[in-house]
gemmi code that builds the backbone of each chain (N, CA, C; Angstrom):
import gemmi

chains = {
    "A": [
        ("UNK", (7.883, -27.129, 9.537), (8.238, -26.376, 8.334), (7.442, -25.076, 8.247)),
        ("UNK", (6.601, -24.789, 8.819), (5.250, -24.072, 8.687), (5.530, -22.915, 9.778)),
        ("UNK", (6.359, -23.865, 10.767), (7.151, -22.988, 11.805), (7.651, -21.881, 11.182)),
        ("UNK", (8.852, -22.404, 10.372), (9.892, -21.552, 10.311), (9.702, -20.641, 9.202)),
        ("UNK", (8.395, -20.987, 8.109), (8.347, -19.988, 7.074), (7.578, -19.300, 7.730)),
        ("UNK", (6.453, -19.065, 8.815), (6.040, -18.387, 9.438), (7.057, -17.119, 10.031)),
        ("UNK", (8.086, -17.645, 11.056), (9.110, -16.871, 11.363), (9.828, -15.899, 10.260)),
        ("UNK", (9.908, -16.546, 9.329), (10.506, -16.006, 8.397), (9.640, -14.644, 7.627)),
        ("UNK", (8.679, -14.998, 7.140), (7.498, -13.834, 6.927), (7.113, -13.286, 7.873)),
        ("UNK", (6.918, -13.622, 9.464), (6.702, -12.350, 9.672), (7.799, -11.119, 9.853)),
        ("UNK", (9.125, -11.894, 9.755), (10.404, -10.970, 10.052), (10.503, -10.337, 8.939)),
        ("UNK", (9.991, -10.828, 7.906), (10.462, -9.819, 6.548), (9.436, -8.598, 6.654)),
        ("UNK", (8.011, -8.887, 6.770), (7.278, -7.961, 7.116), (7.540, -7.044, 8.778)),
        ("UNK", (7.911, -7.147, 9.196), (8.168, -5.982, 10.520), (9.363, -5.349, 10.023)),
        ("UNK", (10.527, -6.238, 9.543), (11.336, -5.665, 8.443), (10.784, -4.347, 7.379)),
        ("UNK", (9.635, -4.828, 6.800), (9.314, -3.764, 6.105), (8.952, -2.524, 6.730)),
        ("UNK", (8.140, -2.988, 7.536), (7.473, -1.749, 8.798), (8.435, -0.793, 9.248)),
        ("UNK", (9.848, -1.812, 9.766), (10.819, -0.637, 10.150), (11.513, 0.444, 8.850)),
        ("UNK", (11.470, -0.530, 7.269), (12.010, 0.755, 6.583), (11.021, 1.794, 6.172)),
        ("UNK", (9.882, 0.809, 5.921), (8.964, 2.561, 5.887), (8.944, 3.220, 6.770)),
        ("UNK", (8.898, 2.714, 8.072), (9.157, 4.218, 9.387), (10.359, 4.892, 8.641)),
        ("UNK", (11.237, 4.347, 8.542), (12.515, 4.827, 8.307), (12.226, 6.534, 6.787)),
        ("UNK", (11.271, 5.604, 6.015), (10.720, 6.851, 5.030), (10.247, 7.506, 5.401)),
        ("UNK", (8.735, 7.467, 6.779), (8.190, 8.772, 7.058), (8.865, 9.702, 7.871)),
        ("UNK", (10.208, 8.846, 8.402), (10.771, 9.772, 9.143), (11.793, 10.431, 8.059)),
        ("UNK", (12.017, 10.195, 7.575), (13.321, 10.988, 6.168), (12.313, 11.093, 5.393)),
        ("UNK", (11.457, 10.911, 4.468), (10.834, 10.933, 3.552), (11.063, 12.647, 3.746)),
        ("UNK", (11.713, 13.347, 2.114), (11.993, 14.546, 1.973), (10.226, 15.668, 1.838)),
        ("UNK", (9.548, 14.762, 0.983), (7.841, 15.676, 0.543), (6.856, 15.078, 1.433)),
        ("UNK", (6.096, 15.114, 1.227), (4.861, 14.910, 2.189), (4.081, 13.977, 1.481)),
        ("UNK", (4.251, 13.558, 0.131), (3.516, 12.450, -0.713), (4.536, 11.440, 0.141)),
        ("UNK", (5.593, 11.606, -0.247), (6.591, 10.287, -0.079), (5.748, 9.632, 1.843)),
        ("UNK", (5.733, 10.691, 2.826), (5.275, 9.872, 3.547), (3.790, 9.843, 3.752)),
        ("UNK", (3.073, 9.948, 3.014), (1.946, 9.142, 2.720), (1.990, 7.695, 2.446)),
        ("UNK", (2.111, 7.992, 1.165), (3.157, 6.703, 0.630), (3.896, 5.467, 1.608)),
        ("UNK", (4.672, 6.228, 2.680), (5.374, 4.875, 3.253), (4.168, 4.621, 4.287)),
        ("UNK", (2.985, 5.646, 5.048), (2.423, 5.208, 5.397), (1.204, 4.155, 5.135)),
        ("UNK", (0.887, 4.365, 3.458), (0.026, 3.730, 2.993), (0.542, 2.106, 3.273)),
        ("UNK", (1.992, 2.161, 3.240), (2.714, 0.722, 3.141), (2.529, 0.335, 4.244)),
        ("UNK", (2.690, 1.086, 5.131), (2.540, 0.755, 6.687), (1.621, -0.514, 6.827)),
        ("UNK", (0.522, 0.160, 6.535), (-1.057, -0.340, 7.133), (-0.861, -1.584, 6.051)),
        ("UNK", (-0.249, -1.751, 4.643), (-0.447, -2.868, 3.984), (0.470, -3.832, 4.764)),
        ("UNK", (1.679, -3.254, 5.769), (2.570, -4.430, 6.124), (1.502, -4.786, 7.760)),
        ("UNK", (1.201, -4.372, 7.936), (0.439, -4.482, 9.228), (-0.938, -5.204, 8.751)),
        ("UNK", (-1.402, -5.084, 7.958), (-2.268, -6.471, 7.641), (-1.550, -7.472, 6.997)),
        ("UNK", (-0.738, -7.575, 6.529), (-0.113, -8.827, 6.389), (0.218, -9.439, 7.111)),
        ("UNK", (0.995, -8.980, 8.697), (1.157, -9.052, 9.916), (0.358, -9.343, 10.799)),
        ("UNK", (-1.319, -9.192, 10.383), (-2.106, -9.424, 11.349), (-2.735, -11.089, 10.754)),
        ("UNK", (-2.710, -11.244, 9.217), (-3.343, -12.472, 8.980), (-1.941, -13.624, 9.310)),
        ("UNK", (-1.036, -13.040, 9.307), (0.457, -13.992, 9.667), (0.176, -14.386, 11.198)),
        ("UNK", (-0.518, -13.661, 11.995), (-0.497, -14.035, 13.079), (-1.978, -14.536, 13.218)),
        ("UNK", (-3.117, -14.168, 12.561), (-3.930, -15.250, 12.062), (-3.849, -16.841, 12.090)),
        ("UNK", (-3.051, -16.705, 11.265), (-2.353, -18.102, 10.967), (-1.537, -19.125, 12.413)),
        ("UNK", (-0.896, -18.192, 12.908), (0.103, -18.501, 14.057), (-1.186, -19.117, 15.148)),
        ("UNK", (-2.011, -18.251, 15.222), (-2.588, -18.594, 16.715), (-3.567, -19.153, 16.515)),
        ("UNK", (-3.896, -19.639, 15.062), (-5.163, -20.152, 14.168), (-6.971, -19.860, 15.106)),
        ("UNK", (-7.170, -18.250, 14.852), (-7.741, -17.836, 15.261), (-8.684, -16.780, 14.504)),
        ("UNK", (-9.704, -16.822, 13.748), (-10.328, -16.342, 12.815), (-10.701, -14.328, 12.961)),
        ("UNK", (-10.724, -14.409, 14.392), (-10.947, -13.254, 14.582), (-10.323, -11.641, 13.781)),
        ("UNK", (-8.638, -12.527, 13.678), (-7.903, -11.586, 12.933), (-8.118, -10.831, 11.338)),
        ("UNK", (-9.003, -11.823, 10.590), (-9.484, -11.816, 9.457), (-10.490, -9.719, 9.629)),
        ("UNK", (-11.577, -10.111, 10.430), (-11.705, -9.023, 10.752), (-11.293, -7.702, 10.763)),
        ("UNK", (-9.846, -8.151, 11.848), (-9.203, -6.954, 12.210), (-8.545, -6.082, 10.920)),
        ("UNK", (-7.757, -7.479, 10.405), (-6.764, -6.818, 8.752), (-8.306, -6.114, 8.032)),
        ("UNK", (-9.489, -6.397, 8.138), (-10.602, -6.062, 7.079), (-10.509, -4.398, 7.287)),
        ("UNK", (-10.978, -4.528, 8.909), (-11.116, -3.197, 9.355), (-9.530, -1.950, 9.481)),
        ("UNK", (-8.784, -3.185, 9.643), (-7.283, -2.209, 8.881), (-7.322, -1.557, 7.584)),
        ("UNK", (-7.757, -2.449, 6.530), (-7.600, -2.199, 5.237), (-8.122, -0.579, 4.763)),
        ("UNK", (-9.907, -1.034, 5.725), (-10.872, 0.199, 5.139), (-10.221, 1.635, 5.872)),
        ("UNK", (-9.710, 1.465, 7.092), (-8.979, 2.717, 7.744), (-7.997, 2.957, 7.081)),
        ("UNK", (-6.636, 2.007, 6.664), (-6.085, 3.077, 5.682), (-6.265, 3.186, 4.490)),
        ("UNK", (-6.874, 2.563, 3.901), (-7.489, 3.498, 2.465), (-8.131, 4.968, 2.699)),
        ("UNK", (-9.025, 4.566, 3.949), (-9.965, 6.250, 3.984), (-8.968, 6.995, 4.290)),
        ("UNK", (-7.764, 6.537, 5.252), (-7.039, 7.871, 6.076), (-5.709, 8.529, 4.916)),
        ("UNK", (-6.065, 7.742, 3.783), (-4.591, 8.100, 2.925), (-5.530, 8.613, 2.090)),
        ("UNK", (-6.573, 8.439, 1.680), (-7.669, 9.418, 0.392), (-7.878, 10.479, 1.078)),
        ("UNK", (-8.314, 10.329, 2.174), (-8.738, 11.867, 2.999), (-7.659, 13.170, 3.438)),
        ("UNK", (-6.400, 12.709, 3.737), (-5.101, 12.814, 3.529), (-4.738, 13.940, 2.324)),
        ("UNK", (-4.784, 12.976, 0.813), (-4.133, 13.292, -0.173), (-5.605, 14.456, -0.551)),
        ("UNK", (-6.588, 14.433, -0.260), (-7.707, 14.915, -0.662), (-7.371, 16.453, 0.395)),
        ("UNK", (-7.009, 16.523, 1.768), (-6.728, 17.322, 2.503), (-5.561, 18.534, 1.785)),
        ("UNK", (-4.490, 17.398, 1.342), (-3.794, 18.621, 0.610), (-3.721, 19.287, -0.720)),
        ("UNK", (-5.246, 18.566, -1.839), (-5.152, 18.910, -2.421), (-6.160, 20.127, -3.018)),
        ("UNK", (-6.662, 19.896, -1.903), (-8.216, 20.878, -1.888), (-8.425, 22.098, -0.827)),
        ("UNK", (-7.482, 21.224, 0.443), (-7.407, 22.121, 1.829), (-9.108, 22.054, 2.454)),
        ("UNK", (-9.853, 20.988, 2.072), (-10.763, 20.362, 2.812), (-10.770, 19.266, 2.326)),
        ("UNK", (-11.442, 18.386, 3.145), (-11.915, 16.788, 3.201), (-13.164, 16.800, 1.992)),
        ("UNK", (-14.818, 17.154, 2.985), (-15.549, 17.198, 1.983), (-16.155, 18.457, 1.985)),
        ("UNK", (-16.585, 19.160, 0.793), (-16.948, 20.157, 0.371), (-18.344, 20.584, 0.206)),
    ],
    "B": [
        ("UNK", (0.419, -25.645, 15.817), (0.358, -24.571, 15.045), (0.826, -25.830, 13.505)),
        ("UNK", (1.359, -26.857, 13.868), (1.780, -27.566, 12.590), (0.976, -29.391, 13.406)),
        ("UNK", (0.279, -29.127, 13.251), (-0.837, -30.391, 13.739), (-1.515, -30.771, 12.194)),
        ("UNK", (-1.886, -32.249, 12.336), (-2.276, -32.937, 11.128), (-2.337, -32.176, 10.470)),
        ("UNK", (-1.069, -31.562, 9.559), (-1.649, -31.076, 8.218), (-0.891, -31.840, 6.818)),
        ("UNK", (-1.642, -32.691, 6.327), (-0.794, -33.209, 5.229), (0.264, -32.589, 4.230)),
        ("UNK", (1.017, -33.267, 3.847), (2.671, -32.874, 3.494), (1.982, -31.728, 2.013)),
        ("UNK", (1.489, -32.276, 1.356), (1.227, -31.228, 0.247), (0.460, -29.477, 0.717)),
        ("UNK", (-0.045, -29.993, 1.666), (-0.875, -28.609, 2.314), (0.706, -28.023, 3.225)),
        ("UNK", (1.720, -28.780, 3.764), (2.565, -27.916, 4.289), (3.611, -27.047, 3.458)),
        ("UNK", (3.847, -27.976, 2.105), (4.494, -28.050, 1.281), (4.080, -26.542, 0.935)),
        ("UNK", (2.594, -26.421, 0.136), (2.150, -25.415, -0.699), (2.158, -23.799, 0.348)),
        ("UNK", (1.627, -24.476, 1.581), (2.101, -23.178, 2.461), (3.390, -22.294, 2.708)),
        ("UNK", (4.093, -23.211, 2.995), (5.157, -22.700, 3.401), (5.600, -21.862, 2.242)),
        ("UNK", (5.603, -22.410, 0.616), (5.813, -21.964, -0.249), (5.593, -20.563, -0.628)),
        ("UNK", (4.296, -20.459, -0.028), (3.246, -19.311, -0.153), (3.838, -18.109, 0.864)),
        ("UNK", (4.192, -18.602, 1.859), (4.520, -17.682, 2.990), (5.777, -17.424, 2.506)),
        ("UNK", (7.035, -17.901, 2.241), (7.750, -17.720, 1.670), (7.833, -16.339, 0.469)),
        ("UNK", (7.031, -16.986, -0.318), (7.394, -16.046, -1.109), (6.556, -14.212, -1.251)),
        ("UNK", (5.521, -14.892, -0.150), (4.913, -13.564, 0.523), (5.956, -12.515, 1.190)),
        ("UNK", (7.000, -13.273, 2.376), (7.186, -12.590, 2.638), (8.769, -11.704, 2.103)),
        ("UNK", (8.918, -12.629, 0.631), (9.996, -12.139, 0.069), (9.693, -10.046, -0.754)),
        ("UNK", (8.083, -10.832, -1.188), (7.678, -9.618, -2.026), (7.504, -8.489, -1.219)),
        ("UNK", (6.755, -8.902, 0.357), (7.078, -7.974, 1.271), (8.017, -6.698, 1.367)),
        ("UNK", (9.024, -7.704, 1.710), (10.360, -7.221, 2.233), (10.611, -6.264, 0.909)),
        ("UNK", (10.710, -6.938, -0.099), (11.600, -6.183, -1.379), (10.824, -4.764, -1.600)),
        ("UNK", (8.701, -4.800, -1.766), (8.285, -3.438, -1.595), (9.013, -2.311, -0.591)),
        ("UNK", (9.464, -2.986, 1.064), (9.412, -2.003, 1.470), (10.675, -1.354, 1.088)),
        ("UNK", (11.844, -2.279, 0.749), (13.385, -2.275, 0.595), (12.997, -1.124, -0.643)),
        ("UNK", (12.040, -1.721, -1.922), (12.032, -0.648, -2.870), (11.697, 0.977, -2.274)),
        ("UNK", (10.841, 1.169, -1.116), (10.579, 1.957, -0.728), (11.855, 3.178, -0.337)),
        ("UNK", (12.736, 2.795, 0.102), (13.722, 3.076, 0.688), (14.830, 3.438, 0.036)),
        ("UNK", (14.688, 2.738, -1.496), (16.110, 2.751, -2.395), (15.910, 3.656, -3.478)),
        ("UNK", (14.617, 3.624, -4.150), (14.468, 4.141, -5.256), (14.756, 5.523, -4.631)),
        ("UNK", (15.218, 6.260, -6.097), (15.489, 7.855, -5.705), (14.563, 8.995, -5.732)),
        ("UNK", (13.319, 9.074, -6.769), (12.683, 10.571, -6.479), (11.334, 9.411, -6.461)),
        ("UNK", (10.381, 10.365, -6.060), (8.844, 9.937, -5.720), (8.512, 9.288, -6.463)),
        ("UNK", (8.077, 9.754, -7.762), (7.466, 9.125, -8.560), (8.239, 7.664, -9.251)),
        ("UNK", (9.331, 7.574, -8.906), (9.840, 5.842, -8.859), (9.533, 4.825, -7.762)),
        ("UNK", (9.098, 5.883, -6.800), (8.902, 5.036, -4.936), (7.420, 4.955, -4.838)),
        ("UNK", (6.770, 5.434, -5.706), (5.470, 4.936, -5.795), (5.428, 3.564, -6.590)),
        ("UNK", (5.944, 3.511, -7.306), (6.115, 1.804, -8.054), (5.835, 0.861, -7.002)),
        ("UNK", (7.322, 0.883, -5.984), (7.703, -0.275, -4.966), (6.385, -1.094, -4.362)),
        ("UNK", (5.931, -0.016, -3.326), (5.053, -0.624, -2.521), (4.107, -1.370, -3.369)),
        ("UNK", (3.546, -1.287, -4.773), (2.332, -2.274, -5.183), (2.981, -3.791, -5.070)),
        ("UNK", (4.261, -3.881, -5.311), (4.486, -5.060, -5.119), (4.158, -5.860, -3.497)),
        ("UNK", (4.390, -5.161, -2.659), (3.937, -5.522, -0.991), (2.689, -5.671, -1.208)),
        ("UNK", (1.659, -4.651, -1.742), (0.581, -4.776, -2.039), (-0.506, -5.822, -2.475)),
        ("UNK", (0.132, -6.409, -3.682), (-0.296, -7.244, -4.406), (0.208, -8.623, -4.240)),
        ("UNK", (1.611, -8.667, -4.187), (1.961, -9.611, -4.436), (2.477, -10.608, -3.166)),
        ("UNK", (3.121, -9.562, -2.323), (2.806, -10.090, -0.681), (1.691, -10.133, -0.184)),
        ("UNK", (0.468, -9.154, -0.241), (-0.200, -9.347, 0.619), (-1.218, -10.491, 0.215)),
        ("UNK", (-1.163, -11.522, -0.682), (-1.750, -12.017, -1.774), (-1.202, -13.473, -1.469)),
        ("UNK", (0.332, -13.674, -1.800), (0.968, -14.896, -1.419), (0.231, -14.990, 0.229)),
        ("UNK", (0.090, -14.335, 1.495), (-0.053, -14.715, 2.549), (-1.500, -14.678, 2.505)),
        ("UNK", (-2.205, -14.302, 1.983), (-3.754, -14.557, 1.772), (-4.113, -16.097, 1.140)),
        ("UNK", (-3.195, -16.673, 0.242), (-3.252, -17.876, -0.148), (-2.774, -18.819, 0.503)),
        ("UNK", (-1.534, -18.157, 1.490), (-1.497, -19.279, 2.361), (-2.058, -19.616, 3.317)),
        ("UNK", (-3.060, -18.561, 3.838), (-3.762, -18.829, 4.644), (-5.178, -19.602, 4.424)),
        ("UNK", (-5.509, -19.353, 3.065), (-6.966, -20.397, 2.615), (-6.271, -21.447, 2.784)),
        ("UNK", (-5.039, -21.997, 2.666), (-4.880, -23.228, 1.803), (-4.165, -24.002, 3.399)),
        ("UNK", (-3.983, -23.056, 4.230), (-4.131, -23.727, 5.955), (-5.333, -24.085, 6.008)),
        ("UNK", (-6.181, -23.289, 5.862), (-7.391, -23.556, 6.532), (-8.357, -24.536, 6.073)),
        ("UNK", (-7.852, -24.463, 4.494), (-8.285, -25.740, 3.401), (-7.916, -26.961, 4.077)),
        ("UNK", (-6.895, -27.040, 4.565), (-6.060, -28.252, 4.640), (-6.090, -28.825, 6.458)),
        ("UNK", (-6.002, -27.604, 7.318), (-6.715, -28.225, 8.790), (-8.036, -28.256, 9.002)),
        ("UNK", (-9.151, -27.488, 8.427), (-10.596, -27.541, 8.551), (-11.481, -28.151, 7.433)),
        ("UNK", (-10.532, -28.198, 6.239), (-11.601, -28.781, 5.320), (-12.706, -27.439, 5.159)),
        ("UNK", (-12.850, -26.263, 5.161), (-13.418, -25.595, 4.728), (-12.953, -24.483, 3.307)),
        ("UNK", (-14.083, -23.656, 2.748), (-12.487, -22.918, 2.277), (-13.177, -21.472, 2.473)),
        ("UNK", (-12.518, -20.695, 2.741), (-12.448, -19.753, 3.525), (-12.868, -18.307, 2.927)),
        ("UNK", (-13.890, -17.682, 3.145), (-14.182, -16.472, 2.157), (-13.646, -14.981, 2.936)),
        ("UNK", (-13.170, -14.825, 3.904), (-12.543, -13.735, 4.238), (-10.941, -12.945, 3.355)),
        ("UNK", (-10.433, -13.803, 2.926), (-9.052, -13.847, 2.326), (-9.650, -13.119, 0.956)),
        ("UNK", (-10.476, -13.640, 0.284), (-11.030, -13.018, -0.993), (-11.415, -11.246, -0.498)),
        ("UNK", (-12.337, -11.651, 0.370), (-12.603, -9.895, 0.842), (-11.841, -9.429, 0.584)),
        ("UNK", (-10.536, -9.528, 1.580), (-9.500, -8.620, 2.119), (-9.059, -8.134, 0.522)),
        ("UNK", (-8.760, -9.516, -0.158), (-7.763, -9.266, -1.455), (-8.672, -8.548, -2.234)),
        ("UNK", (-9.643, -8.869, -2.699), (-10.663, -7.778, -3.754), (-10.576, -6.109, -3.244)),
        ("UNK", (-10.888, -6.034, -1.968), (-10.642, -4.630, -1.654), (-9.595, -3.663, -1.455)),
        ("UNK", (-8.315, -4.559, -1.202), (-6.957, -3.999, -1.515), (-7.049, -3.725, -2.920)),
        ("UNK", (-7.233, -4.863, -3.995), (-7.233, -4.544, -5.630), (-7.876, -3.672, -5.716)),
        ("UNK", (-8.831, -3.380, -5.548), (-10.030, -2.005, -5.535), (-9.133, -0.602, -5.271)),
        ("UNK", (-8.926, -0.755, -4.100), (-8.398, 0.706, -3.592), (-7.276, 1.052, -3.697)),
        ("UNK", (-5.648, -0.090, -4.383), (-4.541, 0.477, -4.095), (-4.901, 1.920, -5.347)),
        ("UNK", (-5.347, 1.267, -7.013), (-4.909, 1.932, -7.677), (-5.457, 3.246, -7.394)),
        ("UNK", (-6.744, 3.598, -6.723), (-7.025, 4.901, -6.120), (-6.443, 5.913, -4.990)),
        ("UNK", (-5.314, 4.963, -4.275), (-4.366, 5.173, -3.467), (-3.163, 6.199, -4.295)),
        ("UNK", (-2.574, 4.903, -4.987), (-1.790, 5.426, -6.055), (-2.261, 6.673, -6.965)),
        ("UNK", (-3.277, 6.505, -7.432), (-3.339, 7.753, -8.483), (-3.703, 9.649, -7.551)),
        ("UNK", (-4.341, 9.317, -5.871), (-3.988, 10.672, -5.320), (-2.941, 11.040, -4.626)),
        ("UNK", (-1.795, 9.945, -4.664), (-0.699, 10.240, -3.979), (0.201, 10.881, -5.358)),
        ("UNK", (0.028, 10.413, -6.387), (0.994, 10.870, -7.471), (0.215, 12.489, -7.787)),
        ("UNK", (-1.085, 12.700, -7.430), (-1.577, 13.753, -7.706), (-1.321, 15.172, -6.656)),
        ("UNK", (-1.215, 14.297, -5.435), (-0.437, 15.354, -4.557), (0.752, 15.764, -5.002)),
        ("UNK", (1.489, 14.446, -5.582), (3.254, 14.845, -5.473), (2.906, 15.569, -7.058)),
        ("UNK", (2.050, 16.080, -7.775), (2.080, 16.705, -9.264), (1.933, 18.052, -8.694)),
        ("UNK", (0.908, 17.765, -8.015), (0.551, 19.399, -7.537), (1.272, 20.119, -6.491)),
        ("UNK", (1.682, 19.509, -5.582), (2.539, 20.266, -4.888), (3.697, 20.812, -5.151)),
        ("UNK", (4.504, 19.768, -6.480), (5.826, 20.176, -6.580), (6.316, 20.306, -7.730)),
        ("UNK", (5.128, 19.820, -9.029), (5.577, 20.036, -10.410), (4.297, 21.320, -11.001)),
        ("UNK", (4.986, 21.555, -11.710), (4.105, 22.867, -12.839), (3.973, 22.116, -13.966)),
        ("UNK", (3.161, 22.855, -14.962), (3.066, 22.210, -16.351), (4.194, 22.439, -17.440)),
        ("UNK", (4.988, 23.447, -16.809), (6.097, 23.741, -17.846), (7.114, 23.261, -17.070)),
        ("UNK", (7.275, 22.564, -16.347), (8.405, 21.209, -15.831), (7.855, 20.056, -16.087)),
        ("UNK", (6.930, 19.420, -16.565), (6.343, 18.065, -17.043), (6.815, 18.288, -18.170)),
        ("UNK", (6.971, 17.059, -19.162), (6.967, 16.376, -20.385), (5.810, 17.053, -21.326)),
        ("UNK", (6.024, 17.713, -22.288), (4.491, 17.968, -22.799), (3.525, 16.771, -23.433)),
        ("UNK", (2.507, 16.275, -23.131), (2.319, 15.108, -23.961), (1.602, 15.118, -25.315)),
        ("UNK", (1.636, 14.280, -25.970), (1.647, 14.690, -27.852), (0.040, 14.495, -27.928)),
        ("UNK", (-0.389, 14.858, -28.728), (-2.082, 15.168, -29.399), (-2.570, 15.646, -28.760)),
        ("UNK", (-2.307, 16.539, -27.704), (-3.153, 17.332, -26.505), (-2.833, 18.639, -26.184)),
        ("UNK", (-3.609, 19.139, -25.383), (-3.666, 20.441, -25.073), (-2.026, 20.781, -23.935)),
        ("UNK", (-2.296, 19.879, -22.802), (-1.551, 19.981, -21.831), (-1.938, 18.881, -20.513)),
        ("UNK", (-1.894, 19.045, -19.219), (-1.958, 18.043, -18.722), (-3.593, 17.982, -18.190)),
        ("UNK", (-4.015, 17.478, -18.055), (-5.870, 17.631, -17.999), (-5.651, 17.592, -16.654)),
        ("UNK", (-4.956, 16.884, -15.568), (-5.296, 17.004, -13.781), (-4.886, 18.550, -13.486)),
        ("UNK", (-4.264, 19.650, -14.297), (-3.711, 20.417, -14.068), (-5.127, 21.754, -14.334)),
        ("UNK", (-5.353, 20.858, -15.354), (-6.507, 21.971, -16.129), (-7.740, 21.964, -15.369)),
        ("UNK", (-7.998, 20.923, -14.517), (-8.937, 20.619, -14.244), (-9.196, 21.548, -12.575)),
        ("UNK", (-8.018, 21.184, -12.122), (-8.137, 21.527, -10.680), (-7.471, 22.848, -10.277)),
        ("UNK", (-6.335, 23.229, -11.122), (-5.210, 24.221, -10.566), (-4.320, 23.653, -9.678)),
        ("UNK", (-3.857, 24.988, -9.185), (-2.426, 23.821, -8.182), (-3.277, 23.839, -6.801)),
        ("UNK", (-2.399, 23.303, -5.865), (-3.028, 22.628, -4.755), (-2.626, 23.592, -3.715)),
        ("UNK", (-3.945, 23.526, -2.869), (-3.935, 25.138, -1.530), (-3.718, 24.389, -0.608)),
        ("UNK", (-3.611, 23.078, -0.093), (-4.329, 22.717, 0.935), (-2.581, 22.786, 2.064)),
        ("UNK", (-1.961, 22.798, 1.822), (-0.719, 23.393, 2.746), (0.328, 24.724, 1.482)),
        ("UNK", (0.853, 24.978, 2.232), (1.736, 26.245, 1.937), (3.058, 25.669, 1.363)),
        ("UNK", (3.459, 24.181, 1.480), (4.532, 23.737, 0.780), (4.943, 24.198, -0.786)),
        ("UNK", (4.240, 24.755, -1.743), (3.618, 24.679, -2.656), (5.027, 25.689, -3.787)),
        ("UNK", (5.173, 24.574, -4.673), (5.772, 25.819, -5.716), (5.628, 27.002, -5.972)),
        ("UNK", (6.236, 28.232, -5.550), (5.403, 29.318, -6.307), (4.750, 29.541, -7.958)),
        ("UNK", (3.635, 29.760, -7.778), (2.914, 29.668, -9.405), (3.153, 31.182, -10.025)),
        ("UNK", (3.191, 31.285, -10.954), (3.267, 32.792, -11.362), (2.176, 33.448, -11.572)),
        ("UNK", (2.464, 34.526, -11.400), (1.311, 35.545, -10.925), (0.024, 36.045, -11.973)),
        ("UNK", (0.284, 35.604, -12.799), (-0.631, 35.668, -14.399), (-1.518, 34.577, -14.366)),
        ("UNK", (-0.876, 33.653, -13.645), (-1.551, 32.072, -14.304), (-3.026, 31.764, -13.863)),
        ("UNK", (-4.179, 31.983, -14.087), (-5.311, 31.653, -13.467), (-5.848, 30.189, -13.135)),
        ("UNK", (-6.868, 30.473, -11.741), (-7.216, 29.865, -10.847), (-8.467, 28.940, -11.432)),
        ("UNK", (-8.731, 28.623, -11.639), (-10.269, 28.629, -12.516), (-11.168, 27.296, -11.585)),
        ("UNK", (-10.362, 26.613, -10.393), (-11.669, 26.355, -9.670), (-12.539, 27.261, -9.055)),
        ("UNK", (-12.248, 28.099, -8.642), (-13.155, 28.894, -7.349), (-12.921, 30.802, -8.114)),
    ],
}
model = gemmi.Model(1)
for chain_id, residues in chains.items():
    chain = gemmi.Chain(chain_id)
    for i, (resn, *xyz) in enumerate(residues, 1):
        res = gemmi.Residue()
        res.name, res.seqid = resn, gemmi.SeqId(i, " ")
        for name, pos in zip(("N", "CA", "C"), xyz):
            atom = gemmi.Atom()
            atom.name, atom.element = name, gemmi.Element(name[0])
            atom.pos, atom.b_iso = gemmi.Position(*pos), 0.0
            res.add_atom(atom)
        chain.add_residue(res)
    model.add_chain(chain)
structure = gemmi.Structure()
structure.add_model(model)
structure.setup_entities()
C-alpha cells in the first residue's frame, strides 16, 4: 500500500516540477519566474524526502535541509538583486 | 520498502502521502492557471505548507513505526520552510510592485498617506524592465 501511495506522490510532485518549468519558461514578468522557481526547489525537496522514504535512507534528510537553505538564499538574493541592483550594500 | 510495518502505521502513511501529494500537485496546477501574479503567488504556499508537511509527517510516522524512534530532522526542514516562505512571498510581491505597478495604479488605502514600500524605497533600478516613472517624481533613496 505504501508502494503505491509512494508512486503516486512522487508522480504528482515531478508533475508539479514539470508545470512550474512550464511557468519559468512562459512566465510573462520576471517575479512570476521566481516564483515558479521558488516552487521548484519546494517540489524537489519533497521529492528528495519521498525518496528518503523509498530507499529508507537518512542521508536525504540532509540533502532537502541543504536544498531548502539554497533556495531561500537564491530567491531573497534574486528579488533583492532586482530591487536594489545589488545583493549587499 | 513495506517490511514489518503495522497496519495502522501503513494506514496513517499512505494517508499522509496521499494527501501530500494531492496539495502538491494542485500548488503547482495553481501555479499555471491562475491569471495575473499577484493571484499566482497564493498557489504555491499550498505545495509549501501543506504538501511539503503531509510528506514530512509521513515520513516521521515511517520511521516511528519501522525504527521505533521519532525523528527530529522533519521538524527542521518544516520550521524553516514556515520561517522563510512568508519572506519569500513578501520580496517576490515586492519585486512584482516595483517593477510593474506605480502608486497611482494601486488601490489607495484608507487612513494613510499612500503605500509605505513605495515611500520607503522608490521604484526599483536593479534591471531596465521597469515602468517608466515620471520625470518630477523624486528618488529619495540615494
Amino acid at each position: 500500500m505504501i508502494t503505491y501511495a509512494l508512486i503516486f506522490a512522487i508522480g504528482s510532485f515531478s508533475l508539479g516540477l514539470l508545470l512550474c518549468l512550464w511557468r519559468v519558461i512562459k512566465g510573462p514578468r520576471v517575479s512570476d519566474r521566481i516564483l515558479a522557481l521558488d516552487t521548484m526547489t519546494v517540489n524537489a525537496i519533497a521529492l528528495l524526502i519521498l525518496l528518503g522514504i523509498a530507499l529508507g535512507s537518512p542521508i536525504f534528510f540532509e540533502v532537502s535541509m541543504l536544498f531548502a537553505l539554497v533556495g531561500f538564499v537564491s530567491t531573497v538574493s534574486y528579488c533583492r538583486f532586482l530591487l536594489r541592483g545589488d545583493i549587499i550594500e | 520498502m513495506t517490511d514489518n510495518l503495522p497496519l495502522w502505521g501503513e494506514i496513517a502513511v499512505t494517508v499522509f502521502l496521499v494527501a501530500g501529494g494531492i496539495f502538491g500537485l494542485v500548488g503547482s496546477y495553481g501555479l499555471i492557471k491562475l491569471p495575473d501574479p499577484m493571484t499566482r503567488l497564493h498557489a504555491p504556499t499550498k505545495a509549501t505548507t501543506l504538501g511539503i508537511g503531509g510528506v514530512l509527517i509521513a515520513s516521521m510516522i515511517y520511521i516511528f513505526a519501522t525504527e521505533g524512534r521519532v525523528s527530529m530532522h522533519e521538524l527542521l526542514i518544516t520550521i524553516f520552510l514556515l520561517l522563510t516562505s512568508p519572506i519569500t512571498a513578501l520580496f517576490i510581491a515586492k519585486v512584482h510592485l516595483h517593477m510593474r505597478e506605480r502608486p497611482d495604479t494601486l488601490p489607495k488605502p484608507e487612513d494613510s498617506e499612500g503605500w509605505a514600500s513605495f515611500e520607503a524605497d522608490g521604484p526599483a533600478r536593479g534591471v531596465r524592465d521597469v515602468m517608466p516613472v515620471e520625470p518630477g517624481s523624486p528618488d529619495k533613496t540615494r
